[in-house]
SENULO-491499 format. One line per 3 residues: their letters; for each residue x, y, z of C-alpha. Coordinates in steps of 0.02 Angstrom, whole numbers, plus 50000, padded with zeros to 5 digits. Example, Ala and Ser with C-alpha at 12.3 -4.5 7.8 and 13.67 -1.06 7.14 Angstrom:
residues 2
AS	50615,49775,50390 ~ 50684,49947,50357
This chain:
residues 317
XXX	47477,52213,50211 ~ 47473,52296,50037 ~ 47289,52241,50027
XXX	47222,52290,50195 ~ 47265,52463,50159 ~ 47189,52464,50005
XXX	47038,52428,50108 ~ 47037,52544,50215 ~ 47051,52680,50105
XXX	46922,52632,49980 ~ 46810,52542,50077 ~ 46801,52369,50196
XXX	46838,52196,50152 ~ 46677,52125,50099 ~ 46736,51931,50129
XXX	46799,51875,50285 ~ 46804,51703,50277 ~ 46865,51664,50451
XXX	46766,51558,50568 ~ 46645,51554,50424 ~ 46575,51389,50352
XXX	46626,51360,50164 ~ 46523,51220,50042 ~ 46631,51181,49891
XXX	46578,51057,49766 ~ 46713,51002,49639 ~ 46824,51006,49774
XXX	46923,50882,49738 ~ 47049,50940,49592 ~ 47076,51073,49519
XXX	47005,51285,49540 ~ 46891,51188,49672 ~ 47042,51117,49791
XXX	47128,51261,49771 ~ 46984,51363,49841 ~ 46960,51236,49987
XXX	47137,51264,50031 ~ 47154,51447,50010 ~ 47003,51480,50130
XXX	47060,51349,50249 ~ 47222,51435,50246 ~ 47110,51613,50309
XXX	47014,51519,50420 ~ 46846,51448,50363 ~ 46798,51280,50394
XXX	46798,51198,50268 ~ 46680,51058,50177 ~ 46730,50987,49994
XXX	46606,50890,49887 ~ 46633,50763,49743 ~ 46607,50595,49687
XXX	46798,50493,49680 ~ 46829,50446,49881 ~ 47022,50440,49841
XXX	47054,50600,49761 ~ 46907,50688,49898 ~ 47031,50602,50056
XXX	47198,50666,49962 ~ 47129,50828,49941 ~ 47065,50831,50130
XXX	47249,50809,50182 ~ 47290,50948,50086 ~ 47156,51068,50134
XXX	47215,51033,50341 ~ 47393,51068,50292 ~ 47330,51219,50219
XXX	47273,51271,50402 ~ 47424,51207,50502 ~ 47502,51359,50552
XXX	47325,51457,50597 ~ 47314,51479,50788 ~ 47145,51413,50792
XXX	47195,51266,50671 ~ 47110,51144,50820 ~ 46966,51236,50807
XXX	46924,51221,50617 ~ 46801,51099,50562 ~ 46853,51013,50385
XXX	46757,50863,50293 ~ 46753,50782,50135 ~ 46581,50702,50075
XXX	46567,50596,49934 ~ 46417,50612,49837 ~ 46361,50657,49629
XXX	46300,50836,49631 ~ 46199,50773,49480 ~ 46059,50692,49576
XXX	45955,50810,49671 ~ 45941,50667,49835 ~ 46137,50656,49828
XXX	46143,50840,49849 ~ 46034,50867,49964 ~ 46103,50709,50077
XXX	46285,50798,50064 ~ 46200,50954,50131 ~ 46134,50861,50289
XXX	46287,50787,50326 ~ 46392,50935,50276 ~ 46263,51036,50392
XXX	46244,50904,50560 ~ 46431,50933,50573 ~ 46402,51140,50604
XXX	46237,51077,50733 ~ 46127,51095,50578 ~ 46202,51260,50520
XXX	46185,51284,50339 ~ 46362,51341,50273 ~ 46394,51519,50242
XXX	46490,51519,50089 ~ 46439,51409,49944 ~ 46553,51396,49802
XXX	46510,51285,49655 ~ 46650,51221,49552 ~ 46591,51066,49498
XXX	46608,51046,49274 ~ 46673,50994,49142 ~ 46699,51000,48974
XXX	46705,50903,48805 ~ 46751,50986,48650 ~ 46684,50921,48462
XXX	46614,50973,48314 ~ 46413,51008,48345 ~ 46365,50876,48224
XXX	46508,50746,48264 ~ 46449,50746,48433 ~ 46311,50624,48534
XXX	46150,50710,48591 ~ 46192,50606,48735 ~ 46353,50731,48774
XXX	46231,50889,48752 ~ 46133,50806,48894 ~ 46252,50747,49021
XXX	46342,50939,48980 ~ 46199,51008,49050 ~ 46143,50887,49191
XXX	46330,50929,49259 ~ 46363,51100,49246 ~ 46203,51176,49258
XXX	46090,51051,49363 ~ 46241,50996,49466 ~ 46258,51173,49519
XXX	46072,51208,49524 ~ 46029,51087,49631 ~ 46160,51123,49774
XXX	46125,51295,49752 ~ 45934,51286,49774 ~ 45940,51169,49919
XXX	46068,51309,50006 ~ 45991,51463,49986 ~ 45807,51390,50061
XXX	45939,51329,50225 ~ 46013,51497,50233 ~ 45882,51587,50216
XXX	45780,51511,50320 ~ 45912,51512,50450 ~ 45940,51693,50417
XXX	46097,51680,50348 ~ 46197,51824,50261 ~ 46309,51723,50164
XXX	46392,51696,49969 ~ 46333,51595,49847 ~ 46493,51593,49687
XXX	46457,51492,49521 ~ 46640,51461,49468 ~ 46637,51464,49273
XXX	46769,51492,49153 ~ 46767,51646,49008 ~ 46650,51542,48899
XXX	46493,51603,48976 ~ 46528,51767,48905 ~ 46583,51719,48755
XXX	46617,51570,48636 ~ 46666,51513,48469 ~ 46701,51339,48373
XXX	46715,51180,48471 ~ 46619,51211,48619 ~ 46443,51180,48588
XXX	46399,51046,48722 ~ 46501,51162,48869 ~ 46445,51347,48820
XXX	46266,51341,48847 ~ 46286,51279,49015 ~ 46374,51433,49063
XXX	46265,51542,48976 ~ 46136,51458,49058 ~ 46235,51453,49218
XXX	46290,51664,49206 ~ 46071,51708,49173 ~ 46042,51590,49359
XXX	46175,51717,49415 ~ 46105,51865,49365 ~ 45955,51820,49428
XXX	46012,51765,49606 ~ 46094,51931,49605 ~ 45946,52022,49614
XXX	45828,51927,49700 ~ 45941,51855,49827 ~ 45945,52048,49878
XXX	45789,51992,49992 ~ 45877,51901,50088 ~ 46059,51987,50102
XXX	46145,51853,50031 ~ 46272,51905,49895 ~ 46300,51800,49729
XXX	46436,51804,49620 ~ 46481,51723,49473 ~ 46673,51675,49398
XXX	46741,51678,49232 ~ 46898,51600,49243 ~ 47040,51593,49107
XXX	47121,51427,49050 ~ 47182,51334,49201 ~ 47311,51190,49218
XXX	47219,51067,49292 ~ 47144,50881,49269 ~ 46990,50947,49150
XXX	47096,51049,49045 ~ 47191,50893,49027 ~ 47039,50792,49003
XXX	46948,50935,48890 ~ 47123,50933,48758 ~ 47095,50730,48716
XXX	46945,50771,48604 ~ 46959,50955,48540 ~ 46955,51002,48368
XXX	47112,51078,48289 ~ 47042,51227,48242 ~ 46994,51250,48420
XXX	47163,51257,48470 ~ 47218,51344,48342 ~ 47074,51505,48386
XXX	47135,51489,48563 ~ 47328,51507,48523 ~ 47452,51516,48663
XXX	47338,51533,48819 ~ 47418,51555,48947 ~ 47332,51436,49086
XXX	47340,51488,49269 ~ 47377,51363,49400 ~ 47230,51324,49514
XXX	47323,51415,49654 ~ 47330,51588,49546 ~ 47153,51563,49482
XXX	47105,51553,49674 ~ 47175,51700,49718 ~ 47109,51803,49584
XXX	46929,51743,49636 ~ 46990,51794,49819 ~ 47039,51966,49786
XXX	46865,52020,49700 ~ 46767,51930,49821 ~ 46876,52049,49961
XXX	46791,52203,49825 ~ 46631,52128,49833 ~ 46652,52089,49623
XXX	46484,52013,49547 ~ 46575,51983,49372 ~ 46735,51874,49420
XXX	46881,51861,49311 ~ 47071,51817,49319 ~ 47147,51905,49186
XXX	47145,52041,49050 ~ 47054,51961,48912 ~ 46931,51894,49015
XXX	46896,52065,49092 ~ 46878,52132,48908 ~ 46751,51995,48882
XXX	46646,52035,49034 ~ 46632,52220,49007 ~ 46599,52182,48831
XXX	46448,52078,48879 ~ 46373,52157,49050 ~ 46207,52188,48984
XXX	46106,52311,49089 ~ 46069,52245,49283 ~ 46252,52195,49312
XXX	46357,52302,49423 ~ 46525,52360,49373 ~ 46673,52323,49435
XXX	46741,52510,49420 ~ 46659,52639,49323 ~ 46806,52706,49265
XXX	46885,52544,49232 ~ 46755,52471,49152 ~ 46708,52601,49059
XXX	46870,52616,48972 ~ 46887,52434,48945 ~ 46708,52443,48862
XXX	46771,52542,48736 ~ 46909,52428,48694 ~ 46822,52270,48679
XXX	46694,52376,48551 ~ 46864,52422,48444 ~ 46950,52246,48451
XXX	46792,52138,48463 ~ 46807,52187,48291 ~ 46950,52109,48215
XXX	46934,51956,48322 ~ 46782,51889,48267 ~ 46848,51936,48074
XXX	47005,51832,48152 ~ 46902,51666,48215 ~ 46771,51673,48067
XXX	46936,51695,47920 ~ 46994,51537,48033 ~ 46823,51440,48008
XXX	46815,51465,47838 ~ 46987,51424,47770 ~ 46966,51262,47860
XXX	46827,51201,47762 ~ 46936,51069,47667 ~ 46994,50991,47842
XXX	46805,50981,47886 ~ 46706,50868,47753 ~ 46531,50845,47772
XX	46508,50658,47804 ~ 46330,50561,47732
């Protein structure tokens, strides 16, 4: 209730996810269920995309239950395909069948949750992990995404296209040289879309998420480095559920820049660059000016780190 009069006084809702088709790969575990569920909960229809059959039918059941007490719950379409966002033929075959359930339809909402992460030292770690890093969270989203637009647009739809990434494609630091890039690389497809996609009146928008309990963070802690942990302190991890929400409420805004929490809004501001919108003006602009002041010390903070743990580090021949 809070919210809707929010939006009437400063402006509409700009997602309205009922009746609406919504495309989420990752959907399985994780930021990527949660999503599923929370818009099959407002009344999309709902399709959810990734590779394990077992964890894609659990997460089906859980998605519907989401739905149960909608009036129109009979109504709602939901589906779980099985394929590897990876390969560019798998992607493309989960968009038929996604799309021959909605009478060839192309989905209105695409969200792309689909990563993951392995932390190491740069040179402790397999070429091989650089590689597959990238093939996932940058192809794996690429792909789906390419393949979506060209249906939407050539079906005139007006629709969403959200890269769900986490705070490290704004910033980085130690550890994380096979997942960063991606982001990065993941943030400039964003920023790109943003603009161009403006032909077309289809809206991108791109996540940063915090830490977030879920199976990858779980998966992500088994190989990183101490010092890692040690720069990243006491996080505080979301639950998928909160992290959800978060992304809900800016999408309502119409937010390009996504976040879900207070350092990971200092981050963004701190790292716009010049073609992305803000957020608020005000908001940001005072934000802006404390991410200049305490930028400061923290990178003094993560480089004193780095350096006293030379001894714990020996170079290997």
């Amino acid at each position: 209730m809070g919210n809707s009069i929010w939006y009437k006084i400063l402006g509409r809702n700009k997602f309205l996810p009922q009746g609406k088709h919504a495309y989420v790969t990752g959907g399985s575990k994780g930021l990527g269920k949660a999503i599923a569920k929370l818009l099959a909960s407002k009344g999309a229809h709902v399709t959810i995309i990734a590779r394990d059959k077992d964890h894609l039918q659990i997460a089906l059941e859980e998605i519907k239950d989401a739905a149960k007490g909608r009036e129109d719950y009979k109504n709602l379409i939901f589906n779980a395909i099985s394929a590897d966002v990876t390969n560019y033929e798998d992607s493309v075959r989960a968009l038929n069948e996604a799309c021959d359930l909605h009478n060839g339809r192309a989905p209105d909402f695409i969200f792309c949750c689909a990563g993951a992460c392995k932390p190491g030292l740069f040179i402790e770690q397999d070429i091989s992990e650089f590689e597959s890093g990238m093939q996932l969270n940058y192809h794996g989203t690429l792909y789906t995404v390419h393949e979506g637009v060209k249906r939407m647009t050539r079906q005139r739809i007006k629709g969403k296209i959200v890269l769900v990434r986490t705070v490290l494609g704004v910033m980085s630091f130690i550890g994380f040289s096979q997942y960063a890039p991606t982001k990065y690389a993941l943030r400039g497809l964003a920023e790109t879309l943003r603009n161009e996609l403006l032909l077309y009146d289809i809206s991108v928008h791109c996540y940063f998420a915090g830490t977030i309990d879920s199976p990858g963070l779980q998966q992500e802690n088994k190989t990183k480095p101490k010092i890692t942990s040690e720069i990243e302190g006491d996080d505080v991890a979301l639950s998928p559920d909160q992290a959800a929400k978060a992304l809900y409420k800016s999408l309502c805004k119409g937010h390009f820049h996504i976040t879900s929490d207070l350092g990971g809004n200092i981050c963004r501001v701190a790292s716009k660059g010049a073609v992305s919108p803000t957020n608020n003006f005000i908001v940001d602009s005072l934000l802006s000016a404390f991410a200049w002041i305490g930028g400061i010390p923290f990178r003094y903070m993560i480089d004193k780190k780095v350096k006293d743990s030379k001894s714990e580090y020996p170079i290997h021949d």
